[in-house]
N, C-alpha and C positions, 0 to 999 in steps of 0.2 A: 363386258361383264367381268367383273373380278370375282373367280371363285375360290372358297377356302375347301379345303377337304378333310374330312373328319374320320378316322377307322378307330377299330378296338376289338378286340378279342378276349375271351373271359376270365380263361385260367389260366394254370401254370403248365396243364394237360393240355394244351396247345401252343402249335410253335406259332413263334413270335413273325417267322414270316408272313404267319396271316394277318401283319398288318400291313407289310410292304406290299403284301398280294392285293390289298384291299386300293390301296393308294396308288396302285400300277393301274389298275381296270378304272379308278375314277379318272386317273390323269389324263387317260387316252381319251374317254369321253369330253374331260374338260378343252383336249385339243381338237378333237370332233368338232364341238358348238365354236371356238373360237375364242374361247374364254380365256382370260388371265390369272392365271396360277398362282396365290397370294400366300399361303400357308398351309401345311398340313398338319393337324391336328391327332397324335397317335397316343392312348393312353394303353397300356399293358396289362394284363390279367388280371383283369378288376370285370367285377360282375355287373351284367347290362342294367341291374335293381339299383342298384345304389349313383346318383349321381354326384350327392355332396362329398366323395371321398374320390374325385375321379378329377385331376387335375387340370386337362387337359379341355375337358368340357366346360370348365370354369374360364379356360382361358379363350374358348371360341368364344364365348357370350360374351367376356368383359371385351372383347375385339369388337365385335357384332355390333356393342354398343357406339363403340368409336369408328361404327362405320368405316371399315379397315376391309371390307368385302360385301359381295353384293347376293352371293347366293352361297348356301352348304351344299356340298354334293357330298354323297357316302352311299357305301353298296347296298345298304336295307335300314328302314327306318329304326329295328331292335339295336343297330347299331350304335343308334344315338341313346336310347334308354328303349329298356323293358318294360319299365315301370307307366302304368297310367296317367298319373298327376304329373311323373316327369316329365312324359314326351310333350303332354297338352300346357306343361309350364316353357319349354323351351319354343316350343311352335307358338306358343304365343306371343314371347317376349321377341323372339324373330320376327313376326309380322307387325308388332308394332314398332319394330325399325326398318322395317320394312326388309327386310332380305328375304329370301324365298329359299326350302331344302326341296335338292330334289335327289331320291336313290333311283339306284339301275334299278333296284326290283319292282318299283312301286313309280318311278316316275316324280313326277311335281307332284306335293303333298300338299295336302288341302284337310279342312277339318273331316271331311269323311276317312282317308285315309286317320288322322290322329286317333279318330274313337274308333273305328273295327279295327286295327293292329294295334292298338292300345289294350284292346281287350284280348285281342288272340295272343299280342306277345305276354301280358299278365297271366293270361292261362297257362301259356307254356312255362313258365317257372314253375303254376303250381303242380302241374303234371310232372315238370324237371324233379320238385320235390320229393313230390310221390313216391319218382320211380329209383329215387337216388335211394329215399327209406325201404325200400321192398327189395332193393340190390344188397344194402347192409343184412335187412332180418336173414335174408339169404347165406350170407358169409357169418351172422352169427350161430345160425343154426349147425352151420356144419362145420362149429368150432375153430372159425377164422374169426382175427379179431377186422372190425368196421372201420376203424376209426385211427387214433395216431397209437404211435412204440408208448410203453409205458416203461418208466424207469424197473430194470433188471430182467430186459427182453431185447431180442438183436429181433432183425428182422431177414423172413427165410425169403433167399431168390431162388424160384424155381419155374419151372415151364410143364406146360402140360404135355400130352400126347399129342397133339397139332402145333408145339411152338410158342401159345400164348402164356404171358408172365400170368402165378401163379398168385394171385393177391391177397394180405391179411396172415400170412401162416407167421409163427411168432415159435424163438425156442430161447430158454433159461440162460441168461448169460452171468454165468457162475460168478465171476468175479463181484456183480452188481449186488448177486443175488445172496451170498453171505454176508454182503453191508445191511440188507435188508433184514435178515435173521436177527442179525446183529442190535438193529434199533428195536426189533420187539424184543430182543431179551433184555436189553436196557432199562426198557419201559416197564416190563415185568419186574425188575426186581429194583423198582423204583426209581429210577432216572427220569423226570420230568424231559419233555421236546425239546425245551431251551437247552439244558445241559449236554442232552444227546447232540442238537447240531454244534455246539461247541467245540466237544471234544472232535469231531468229523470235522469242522472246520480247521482244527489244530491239526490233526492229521492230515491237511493239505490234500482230503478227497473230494472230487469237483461234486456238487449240488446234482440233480437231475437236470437240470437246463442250463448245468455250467455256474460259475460264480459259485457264491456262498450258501450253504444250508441256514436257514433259518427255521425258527419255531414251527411255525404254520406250513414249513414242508414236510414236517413230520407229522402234525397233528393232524391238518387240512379241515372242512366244515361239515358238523357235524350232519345238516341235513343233506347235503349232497356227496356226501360222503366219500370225498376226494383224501390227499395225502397219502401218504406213506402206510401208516399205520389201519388206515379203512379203506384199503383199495382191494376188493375183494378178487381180483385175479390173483394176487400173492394166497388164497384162500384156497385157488379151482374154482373160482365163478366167475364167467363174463357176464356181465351185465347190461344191457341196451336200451336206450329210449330213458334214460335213468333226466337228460333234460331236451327241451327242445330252443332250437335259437329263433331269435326276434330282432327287428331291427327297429332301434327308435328313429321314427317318422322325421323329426327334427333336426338330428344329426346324422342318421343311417347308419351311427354304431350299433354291432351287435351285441345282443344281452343272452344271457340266459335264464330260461325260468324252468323248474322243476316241474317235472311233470308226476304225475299221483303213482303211490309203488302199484298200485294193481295195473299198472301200464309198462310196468320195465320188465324187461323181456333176460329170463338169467338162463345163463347155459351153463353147464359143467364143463371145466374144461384139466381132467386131473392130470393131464401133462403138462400142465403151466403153473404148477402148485408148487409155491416156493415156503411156505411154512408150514407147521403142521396143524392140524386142528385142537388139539391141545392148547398152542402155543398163541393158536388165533385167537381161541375162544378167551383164554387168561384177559390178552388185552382188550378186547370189546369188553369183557367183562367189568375190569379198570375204568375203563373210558366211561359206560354208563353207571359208573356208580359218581363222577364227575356232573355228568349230566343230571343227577337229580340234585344239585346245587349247585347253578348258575354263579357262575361270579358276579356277573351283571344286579342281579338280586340281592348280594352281599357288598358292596365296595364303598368305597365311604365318597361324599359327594364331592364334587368335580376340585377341585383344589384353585387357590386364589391364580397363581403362576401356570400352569395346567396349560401345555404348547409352547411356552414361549422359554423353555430351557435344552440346551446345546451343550455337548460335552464340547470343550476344548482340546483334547484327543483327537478326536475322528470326526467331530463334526455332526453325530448321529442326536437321538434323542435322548434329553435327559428325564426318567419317568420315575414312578415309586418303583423300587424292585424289591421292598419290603416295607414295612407295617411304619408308615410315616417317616418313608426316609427315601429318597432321592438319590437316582444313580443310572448308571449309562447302560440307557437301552439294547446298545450295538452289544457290549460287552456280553449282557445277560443271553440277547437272543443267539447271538453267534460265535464269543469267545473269543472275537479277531480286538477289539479294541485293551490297550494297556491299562487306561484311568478305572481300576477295582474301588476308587475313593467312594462311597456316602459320604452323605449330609442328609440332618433332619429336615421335613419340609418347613417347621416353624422359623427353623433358625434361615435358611433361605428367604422366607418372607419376609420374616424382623431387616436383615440385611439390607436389603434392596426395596424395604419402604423407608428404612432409617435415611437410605441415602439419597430417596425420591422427597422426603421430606427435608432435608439440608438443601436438594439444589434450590427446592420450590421457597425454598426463607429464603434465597439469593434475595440480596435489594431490588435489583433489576425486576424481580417477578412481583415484590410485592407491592414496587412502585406503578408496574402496568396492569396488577388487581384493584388498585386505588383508581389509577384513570379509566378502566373498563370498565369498574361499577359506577362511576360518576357519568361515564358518556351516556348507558344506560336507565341510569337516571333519568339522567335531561331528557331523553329518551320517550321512557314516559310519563314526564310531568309536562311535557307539550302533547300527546297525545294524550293526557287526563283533560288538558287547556282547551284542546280540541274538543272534547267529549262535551267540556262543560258548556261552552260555546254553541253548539249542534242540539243541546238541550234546553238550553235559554231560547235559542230561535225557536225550537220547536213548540214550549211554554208559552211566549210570548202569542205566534201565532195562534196556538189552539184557544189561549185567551181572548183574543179578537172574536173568534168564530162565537165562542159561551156569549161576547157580549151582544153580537147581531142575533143571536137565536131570544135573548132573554127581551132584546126590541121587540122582536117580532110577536112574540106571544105578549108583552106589554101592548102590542097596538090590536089586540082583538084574531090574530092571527093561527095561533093556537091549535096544533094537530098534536096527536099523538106519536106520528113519525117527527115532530122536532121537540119531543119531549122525550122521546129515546135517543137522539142524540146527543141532546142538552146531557144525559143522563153518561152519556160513552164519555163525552168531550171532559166528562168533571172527573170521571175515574182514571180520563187516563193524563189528565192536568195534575189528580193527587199523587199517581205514579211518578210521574216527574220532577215534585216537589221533593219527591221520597229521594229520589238519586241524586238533585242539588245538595240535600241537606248531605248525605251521605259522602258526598266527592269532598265537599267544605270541610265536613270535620277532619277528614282523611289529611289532610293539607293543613288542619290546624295540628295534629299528632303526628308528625311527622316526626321518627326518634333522631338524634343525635351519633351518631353512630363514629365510633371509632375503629374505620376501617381497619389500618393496619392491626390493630388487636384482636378485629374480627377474623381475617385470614389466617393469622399465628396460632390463634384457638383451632380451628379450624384443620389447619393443615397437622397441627403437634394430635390431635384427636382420633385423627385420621388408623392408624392402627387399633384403637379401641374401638373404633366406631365397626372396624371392617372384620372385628372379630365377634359382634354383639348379635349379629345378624347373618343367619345362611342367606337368604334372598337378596342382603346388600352385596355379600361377598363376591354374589353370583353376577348383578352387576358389576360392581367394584371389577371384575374381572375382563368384561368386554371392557369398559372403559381403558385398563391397563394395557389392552391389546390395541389401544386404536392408535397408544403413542410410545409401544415400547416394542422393539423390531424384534430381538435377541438378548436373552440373557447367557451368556455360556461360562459355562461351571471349568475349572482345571487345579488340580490339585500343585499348589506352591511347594517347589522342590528345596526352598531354603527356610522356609518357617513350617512346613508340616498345615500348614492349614488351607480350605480351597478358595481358592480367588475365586470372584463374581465378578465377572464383566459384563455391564449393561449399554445395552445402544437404544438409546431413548430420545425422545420427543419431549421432553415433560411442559417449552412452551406452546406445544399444538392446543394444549390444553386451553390457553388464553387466547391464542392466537387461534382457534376455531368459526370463532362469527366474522373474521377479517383474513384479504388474501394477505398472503406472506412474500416476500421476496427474498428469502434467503434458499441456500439453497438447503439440501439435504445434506452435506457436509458442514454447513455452519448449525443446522441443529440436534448435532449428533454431542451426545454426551459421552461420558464413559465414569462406573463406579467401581474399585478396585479395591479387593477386602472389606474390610470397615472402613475404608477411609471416605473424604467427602468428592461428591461427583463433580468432577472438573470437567472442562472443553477439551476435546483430545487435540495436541500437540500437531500440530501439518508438521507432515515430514516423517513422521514418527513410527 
């Protein structure tokens, strides 16, 4: 019998030897029965609920499947999952390859064990829950903080009177704590988030999680009322149960969702009050005068290029950072990028349709628009040929049928059910007539058509057409995204103006109803200033 062996342990609040503990007590059973010892299986402080983020589990089964072992042994079934739908998914995919698990606590598992420790272990999480939330209300009532350090707070180690660590106590750590002063007076006396993290960025002060300050570290959301600026412990309020976590079924990441304020639990806490009430009230005050006009509500509709522009700098976003003009995101929100260049959004657009329309008049495209529209053609004028053929038999037939009914009633025969047929078969013989006549004339009008002048029209239009219309635009836009990778924007140090660099698709466009065999380096283009878009140079 080849056995694999599976342990895990849940947090980080436990040592890791209980997994070697777990895999010592199977081994010896495994040499007890006489079994062979194939693999052991040890995932790390990952929780018995979640099984799709737990590596190791993935990797028994994909074994399991290749018949790599013949039975699981592990010290208790929660070992393997908590969770109900887990444990009865792995116990089942195991028996239909037939391996058998068996733990020391529980023995050979069978579906009785699966449903009553399926339910007892789902229980105990939500009792674990429970008891985890009724520990926190506990340490926030009595002015300990529950949960992690918030930026311009150390965290205090202490011990009680019997020895045990003292959990949750928090004191001002100054230094953190006049940067924090610092952003509300900012704010107050008008400095926007962007500006604020910039200048902090320029002064080479690490972020609260390290790296870079940006916008939305200072601002945070306004219903949950995170960041900098609405963190109401810089106030003297701790606040609790403010959201609850969820994990989506599918992937077993966790979310959070808010929970209602008549459920958040606030404590006072005026030793941890790092600005003043004055100073707070000023910026809530600020902030919700924002809030009564949404930008969302005011902004002008999504832009033709909108995603698909790159600073040549640093590689960040190129976005509006004012009133129809385009410019580096990174710069605006955090200061660290050099390219301070705008450009207008139109002149952007003009640019890089000018030079999408020069490549698409190449000969090469308008001579495989000639032969695309012609294959399709033929296309469907054997599928019209087909139509009309399929309609003739069908005429012809329903004709025989009117001629035996119209015998039949000539020879004395005569019912009213073959005079309501007679009566079907004539209406739907004149339908018929109708769509011969109709495919015929089709085929006699057939225009003339002078392709190449058609596509040249066509393509030279093409910016008029895409500015006559919001709803074309808005298409016009997914289409530009399905063959243009990157545009990136960099200001030219010898003529003062910004190069556009495009990496584009433009023949995926023709080349979409047919596989292609080039590679993605043979259909990369490249458009530089005004000029026309060429094939970039190998080597280059």
């Amino acid at each position: 019998m080849r056995a694999a062996i599976y342990a895990r342990y849940s947090s980080d609040l436990q040592s890791e030897s209980s997994n070697d503990d777990q895999v010592r007590v199977c081994r010896e059973h495994i040499e007890r029965q006489g079994w062979k010892l194939t693999k052991a299986y040890m995932d790390r402080a990952i929780s018995g609920s979640d099984i799709l983020n737990r590596s190791c589990i993935q990797d028994l089964l994909f074994d399991a499947k290749a018949k790599q072992f013949d039975i699981v042994v592990s010290e208790a079934l929660d070992r393997l999952s908590r969770d109900q739908e887990d444990i009865a998914a792995i116990f089942k995919r195991l028996r239909y390859w037939e391996i058998e698990i068996f733990t020391l606590s529980e023995g050979d598992i069978s579906e009785l064990h699966v449903g009553l420790k399926g339910t007892m272990n789902a229980l105990f999480l939500k009792d674990l829950a429970s008891k985890i939330r009724r520990g926190q209300r506990g340490r926030i009532e009595a002015g300990l903080s529950p949960c992690g350090l918030s930026y311009g707070y150390d965290v205090v180690r202490e011990f009680d009177k019997k020895g045990n660590p003292v959990r949750g106590k928090r004191r001002i750590n100054q230094v953190q704590a006049r940067i924090i002063r610092g952003i509300f007076r900012d704010y107050v006396n008008g400095k926007s988030p962007r500006k604020i993290a910039a200048e902090l960025n320029s002064r080479q002060i690490p972020a609260p999680r390290g790296g870079q300050w940006n916008a939305s570290t200072n601002d945070g959301h306004r219903t949950r009322r995170n960041g900098i600026l609405q963190n109401d412990l810089y106030a003297g309020q701790q606040i609790y149960n403010r959201v609850r976590m969820l994990k989506v079924p599918e992937t077993g990441k966790r979310i959070s969702r808010i929970n209602p304020r008549d459920e958040w639990v606030v404590v006072d806490v005026p030793e941890l009050r790092i600005v003043s009430d004055n100073l707070w009230n000023k910026v809530q005050s600020k902030k919700s005068e924002y809030r009564n006009h949404p930008f969302h509500k005011s902004r002008r509709a999504k832009h033709l290029l909108s995603g698909l522009l790159s600073c040549g700098e640093c590689d960040g976003g190129f976005t509006v950072v004012a009133t129809g003009r385009y410019g580096c995101c990174t710069r605006r929100e955090k200061g660290t990028c050099n390219n301070n260049r705008r450009i207008s959004v139109e002149e952007v657009e003009r640019r890089v349709l000018d030079g999408i329309q020069d490549r698409l008049l190449n000969p090469i495209y308008l001579t495989e628009f000639v032969d695309e529209f012609q294959r399709e053609f033929r296309k469907l004028c054997r599928q019209s040929s087909d139509d009309v053929s399929a309609i003739q038999s069908r005429y012809a037939n329903i004709d025989k049928k009117i001629c035996r009914i119209i015998d039949a009633i000539a020879n004395s025969t005569d019912t009213p059910s073959l005079r309501e047929a007679l009566f079907e078969l004539e209406s739907e013989k004149a339908n018929l007539k109708s769509q011969l006549d109709s495919l015929e004339l089709q085929s006699q009008n057939l225009p003339e058509l002078d392709l190449e002048a058609v596509f040249r029209r066509k393509v030279e239009s093409l910016p008029v057409v895409l500015n006559k219309n919001e709803d074309i635009r808005t298409g016009a836009g997914e289409i530009l995204r399905s063959f243009i990778d990157k545009i990136v924007l960099l200001p030219d140090k010898e003529t003062g103006k910004m190069r556009i660099s495009v990496s584009s698709r433009p023949d995926s466009i023709l080349a979409a109803t047919k596989p292609s065999t080039e590679t993605k380096e043979e259909r990369m283009i490249k458009v530089v200033a005004e000029e026309r878009l060429e094939l970039p140079t190998r080597g280059l």
